[in-house]
VOPAGU-2260 file (C-alpha; in pm, 1 decimal, decimal comma):
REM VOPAGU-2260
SITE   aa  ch    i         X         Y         Z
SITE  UNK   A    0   -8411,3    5529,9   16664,8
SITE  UNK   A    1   -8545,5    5899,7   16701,4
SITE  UNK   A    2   -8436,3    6106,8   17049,1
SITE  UNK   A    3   -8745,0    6114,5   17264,7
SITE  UNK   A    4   -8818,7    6469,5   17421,7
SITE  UNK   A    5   -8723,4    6453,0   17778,7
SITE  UNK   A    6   -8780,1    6800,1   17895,8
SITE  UNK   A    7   -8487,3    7014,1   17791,1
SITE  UNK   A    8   -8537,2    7273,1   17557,1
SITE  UNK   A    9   -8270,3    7469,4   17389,6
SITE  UNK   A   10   -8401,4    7897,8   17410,5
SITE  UNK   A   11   -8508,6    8056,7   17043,8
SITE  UNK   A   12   -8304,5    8241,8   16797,6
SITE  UNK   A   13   -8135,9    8537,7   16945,6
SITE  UNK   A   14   -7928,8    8824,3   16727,5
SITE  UNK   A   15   -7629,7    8729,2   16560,7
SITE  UNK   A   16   -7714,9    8387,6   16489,1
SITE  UNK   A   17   -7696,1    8239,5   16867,4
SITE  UNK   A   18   -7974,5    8095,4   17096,3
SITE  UNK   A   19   -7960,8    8118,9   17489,7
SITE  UNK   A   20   -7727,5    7823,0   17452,9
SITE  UNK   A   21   -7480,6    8030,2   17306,9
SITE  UNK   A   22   -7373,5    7812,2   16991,8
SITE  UNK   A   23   -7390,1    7937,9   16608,5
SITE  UNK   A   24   -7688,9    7910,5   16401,9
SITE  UNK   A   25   -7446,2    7679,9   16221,9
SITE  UNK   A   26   -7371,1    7478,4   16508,7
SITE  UNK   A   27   -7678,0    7407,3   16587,2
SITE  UNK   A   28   -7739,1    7319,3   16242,3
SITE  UNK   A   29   -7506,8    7062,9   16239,4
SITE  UNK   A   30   -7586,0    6899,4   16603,1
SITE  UNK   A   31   -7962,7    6901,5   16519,1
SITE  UNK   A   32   -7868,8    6678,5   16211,9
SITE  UNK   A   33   -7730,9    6413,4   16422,7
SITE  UNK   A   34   -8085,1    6292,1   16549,0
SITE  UNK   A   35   -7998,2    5972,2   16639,4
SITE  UNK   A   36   -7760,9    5807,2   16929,3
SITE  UNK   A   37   -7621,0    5604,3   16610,7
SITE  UNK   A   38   -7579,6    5939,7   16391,0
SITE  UNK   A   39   -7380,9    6114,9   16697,5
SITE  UNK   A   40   -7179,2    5825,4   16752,2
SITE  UNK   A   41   -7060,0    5803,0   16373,3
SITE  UNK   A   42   -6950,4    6197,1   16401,2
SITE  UNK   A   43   -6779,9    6153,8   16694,1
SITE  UNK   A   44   -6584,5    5844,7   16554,3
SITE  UNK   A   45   -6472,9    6025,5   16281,2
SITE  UNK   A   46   -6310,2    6384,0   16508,5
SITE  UNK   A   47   -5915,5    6306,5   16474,9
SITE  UNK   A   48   -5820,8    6144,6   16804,1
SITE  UNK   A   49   -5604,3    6429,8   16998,9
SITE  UNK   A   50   -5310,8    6332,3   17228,9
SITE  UNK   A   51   -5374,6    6681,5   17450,9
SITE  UNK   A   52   -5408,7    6817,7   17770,2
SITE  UNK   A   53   -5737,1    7003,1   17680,8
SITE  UNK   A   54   -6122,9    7065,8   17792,8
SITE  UNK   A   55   -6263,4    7154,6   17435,9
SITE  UNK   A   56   -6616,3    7332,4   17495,6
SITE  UNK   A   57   -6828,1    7168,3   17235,5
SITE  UNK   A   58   -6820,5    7465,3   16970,2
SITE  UNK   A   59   -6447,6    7417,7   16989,0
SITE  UNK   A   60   -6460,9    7043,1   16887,1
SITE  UNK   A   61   -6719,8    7161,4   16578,1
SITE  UNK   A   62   -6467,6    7365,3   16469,0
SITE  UNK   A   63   -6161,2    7207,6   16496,2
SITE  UNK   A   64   -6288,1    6883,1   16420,1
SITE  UNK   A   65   -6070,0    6659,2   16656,3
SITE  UNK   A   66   -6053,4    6591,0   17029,9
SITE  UNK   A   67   -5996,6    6296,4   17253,7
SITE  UNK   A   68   -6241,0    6067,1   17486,2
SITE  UNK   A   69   -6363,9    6370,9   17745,3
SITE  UNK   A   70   -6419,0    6638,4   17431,6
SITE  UNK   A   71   -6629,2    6364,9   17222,2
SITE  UNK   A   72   -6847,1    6286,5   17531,5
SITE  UNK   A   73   -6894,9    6690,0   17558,5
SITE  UNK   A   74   -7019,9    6691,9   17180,0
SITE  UNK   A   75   -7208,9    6391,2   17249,7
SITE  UNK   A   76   -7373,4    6562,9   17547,7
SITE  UNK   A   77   -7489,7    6911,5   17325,4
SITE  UNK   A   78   -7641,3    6679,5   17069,3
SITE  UNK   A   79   -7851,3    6528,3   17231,8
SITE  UNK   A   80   -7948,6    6815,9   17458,6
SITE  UNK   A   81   -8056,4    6995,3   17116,8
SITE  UNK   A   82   -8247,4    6682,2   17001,9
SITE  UNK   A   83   -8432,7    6708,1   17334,4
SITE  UNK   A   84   -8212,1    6483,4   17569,5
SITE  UNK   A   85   -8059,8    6603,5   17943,2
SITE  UNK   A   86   -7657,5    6661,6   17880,4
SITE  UNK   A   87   -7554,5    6348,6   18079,6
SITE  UNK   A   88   -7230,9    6231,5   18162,0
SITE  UNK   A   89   -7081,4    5937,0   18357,7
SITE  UNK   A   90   -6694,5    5887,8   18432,7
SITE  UNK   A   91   -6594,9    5550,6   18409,0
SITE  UNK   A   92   -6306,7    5548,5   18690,1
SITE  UNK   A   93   -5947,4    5339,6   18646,5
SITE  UNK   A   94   -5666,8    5217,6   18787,8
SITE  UNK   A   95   -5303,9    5224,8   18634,4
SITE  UNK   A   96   -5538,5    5337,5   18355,5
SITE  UNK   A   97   -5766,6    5669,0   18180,7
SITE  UNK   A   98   -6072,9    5747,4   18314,2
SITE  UNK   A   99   -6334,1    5751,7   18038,9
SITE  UNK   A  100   -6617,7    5980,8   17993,3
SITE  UNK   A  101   -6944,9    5820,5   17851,8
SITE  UNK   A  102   -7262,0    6041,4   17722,3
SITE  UNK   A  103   -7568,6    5890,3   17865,7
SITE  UNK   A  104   -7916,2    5837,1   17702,3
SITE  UNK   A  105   -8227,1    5667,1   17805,3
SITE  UNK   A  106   -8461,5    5501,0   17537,6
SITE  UNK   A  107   -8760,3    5356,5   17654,6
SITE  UNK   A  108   -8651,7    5341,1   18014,5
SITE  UNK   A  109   -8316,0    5171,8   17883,0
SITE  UNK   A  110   -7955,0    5319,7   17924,0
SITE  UNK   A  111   -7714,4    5331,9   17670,1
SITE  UNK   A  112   -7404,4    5573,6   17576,1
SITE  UNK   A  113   -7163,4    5760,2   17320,8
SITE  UNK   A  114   -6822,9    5773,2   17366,4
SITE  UNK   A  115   -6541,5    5819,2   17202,1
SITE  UNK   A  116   -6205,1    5632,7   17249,4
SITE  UNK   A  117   -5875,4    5493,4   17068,3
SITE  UNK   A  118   -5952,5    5127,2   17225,4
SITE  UNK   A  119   -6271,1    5000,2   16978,0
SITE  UNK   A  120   -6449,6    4818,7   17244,7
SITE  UNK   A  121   -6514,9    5141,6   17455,9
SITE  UNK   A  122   -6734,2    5381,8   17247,3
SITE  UNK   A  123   -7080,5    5332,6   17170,7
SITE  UNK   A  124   -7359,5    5125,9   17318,5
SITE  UNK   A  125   -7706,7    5046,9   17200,7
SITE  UNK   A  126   -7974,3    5142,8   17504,3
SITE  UNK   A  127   -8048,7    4769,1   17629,7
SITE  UNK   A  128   -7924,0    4828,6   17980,9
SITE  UNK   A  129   -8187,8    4838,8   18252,2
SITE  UNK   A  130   -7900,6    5002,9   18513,3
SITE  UNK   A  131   -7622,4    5250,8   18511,8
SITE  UNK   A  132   -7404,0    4980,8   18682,2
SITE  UNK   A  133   -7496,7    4725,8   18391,9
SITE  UNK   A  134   -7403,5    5007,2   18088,7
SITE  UNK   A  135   -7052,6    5043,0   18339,4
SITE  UNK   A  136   -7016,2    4654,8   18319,0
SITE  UNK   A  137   -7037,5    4639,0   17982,4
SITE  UNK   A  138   -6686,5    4798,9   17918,3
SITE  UNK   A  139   -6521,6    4585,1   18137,4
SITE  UNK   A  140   -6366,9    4327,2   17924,1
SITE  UNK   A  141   -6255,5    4591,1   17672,5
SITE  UNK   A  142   -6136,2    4846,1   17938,0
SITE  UNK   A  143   -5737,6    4767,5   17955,6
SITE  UNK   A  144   -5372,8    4948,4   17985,4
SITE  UNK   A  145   -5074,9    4856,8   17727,4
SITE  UNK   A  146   -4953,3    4586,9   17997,5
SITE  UNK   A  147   -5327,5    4399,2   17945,5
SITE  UNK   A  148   -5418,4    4458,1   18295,4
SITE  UNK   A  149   -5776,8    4499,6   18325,6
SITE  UNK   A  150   -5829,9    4872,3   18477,8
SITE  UNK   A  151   -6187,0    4947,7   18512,3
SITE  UNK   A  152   -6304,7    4993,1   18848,9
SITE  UNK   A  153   -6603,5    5218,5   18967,5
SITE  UNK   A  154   -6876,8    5427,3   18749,1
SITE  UNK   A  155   -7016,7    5790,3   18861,2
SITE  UNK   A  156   -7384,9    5887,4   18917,0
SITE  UNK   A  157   -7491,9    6047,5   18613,6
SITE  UNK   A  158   -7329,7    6414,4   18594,3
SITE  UNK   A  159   -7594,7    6709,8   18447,7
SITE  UNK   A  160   -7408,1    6947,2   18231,6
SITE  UNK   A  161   -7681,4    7193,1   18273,2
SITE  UNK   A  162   -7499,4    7257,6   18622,5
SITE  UNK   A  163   -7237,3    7422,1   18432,3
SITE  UNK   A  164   -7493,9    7647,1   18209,5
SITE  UNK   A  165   -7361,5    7940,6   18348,2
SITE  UNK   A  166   -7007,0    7853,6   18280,0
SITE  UNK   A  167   -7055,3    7835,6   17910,4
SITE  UNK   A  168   -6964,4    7469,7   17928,2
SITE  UNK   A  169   -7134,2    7467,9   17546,8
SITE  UNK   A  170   -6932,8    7771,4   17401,7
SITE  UNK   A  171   -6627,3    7849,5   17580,2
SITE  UNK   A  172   -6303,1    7934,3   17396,7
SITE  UNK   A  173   -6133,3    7828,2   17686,0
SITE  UNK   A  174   -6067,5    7524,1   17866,8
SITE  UNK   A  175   -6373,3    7377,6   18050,0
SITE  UNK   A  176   -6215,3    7263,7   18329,4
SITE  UNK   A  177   -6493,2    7264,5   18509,5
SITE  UNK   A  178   -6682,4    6987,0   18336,3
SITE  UNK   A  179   -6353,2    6739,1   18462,3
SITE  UNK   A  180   -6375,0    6854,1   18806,8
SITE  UNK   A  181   -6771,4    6801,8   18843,9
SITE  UNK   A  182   -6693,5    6426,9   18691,5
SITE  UNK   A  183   -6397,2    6389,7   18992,2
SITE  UNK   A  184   -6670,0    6496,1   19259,2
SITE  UNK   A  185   -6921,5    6290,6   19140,5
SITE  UNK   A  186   -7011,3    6057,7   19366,5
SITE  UNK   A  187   -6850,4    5696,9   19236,2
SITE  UNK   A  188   -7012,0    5341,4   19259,5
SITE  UNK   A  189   -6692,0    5035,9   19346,2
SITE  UNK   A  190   -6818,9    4740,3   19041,9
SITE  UNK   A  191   -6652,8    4475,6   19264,7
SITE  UNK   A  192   -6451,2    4431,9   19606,2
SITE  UNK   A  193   -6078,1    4513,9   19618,2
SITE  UNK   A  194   -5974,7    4130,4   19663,5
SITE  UNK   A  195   -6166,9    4022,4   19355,3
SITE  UNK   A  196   -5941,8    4296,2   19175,4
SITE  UNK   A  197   -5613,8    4167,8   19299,3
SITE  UNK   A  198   -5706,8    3845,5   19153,9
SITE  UNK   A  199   -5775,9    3976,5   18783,0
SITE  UNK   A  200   -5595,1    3788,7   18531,9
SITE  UNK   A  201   -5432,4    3996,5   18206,0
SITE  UNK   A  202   -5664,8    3987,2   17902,2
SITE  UNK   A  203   -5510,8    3757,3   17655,7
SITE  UNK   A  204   -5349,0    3840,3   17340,7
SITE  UNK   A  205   -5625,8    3795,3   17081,5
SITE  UNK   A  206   -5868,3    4026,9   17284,4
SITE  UNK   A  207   -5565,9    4282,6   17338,6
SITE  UNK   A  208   -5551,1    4289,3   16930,8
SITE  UNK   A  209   -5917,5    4306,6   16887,6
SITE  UNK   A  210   -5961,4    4569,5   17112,9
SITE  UNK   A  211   -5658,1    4811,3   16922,2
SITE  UNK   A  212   -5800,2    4799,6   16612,7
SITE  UNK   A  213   -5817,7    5130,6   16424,2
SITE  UNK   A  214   -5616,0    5305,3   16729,2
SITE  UNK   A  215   -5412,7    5621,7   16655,1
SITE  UNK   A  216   -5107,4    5609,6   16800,5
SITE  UNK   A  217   -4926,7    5890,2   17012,7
């Protein structure tokens, strides 16, 4: 499935090798090859997982190859911005639990997302979804904590990284803390009342299993 313009274009070739974005003529050569949701969910699967207390800007990622669930959703984000898609973002909010950072895309009026993530149910998801709050739903069952308590509770409004243009959210050697803090301020949506979420049971063992396979362990 080919990215569908939506408005966003990436500046022309500047000296040096860089467009207004910032990134390398290399970088861009390698996020303009991953033209498909599919394509940019298969190179962020394969980054090394990272146990860190980072921000990654996306040319960091590219080059270091690895990061964890917020830096794959940033690389996420740039490639599909430079295959014509808004740099979306939606925090997926827990409790006793991660948040998790999604990428958002809309095909044919349909949501789906990118992520990446050591728990194999919480990554990518085909654009089928006709809501924001139906994607969010969606990771439910495989949204957990090492004592199988179900953790997901509330979704964000979509988050535009072009905000942070003027940060270098794209480029930045350092930390882009800011990206994080824009997710925390978002405004958040509850998925159910508080009393149904006392009354959660724990996931049982085979779906605990299922939903570890191929994690990397601290």
């Amino acid at each position: 499935m080919a990215l569908k313009s939506a408005g966003v274009r990436i500046g022309g070739m500047r000296r040096g090798g860089r467009d207004s974005s910032g990134l390398s003529a290399a970088d861009l050569r390698a996020l303009r090859a991953l033209k498909t949701p599919a394509r940019i969910q298969k190179f962020v699967d394969a980054l090394e997982y990272q146990y860190a207390d980072t921000a990654w800007s996306p040319a960091r990622v590219l080059r270091e190859r690895k990061g964890h669930c917020l830096e794959g959703a940033l690389v996420a984000a740039a490639a599909l911005r430079v295959n014509g898609h808004p740099p979306l973002l939606m925090d997926l909010e827990a409790v006793r639990d991660d948040d998790h950072v999604v990428a958002l895309y809309r095909d044919r009026g349909l949501w789906g997302g990118i992520a990446k993530s050591n728990f194999a149910g919480l990554r990518f998801r085909a654009p089928i979804y006709r809501t924001l709050r139906e994607l969010a739903m969606s990771y439910f069952e495989h949204y957990y904590n090492l004592r199988g308590e179900r953790t997901l509770r509330a979704y964000s409004m979509p988050v535009n990284l072009a905000r942070l243009d003027s940060q270098h959210w794209m480029t930045d050697e350092d930390d882009v803390w800011s990206v994080p803090e824009l997710l925390i301020a978002a405004r958040h949506y509850a998925l159910f009342p508080d009393k149904v979420a006392r009354g959660l049971p724990r996931l049982d063992r085979r779906s605990f299993e299922a939903g570890m396979h191929g994690r990397v362990k601290h």
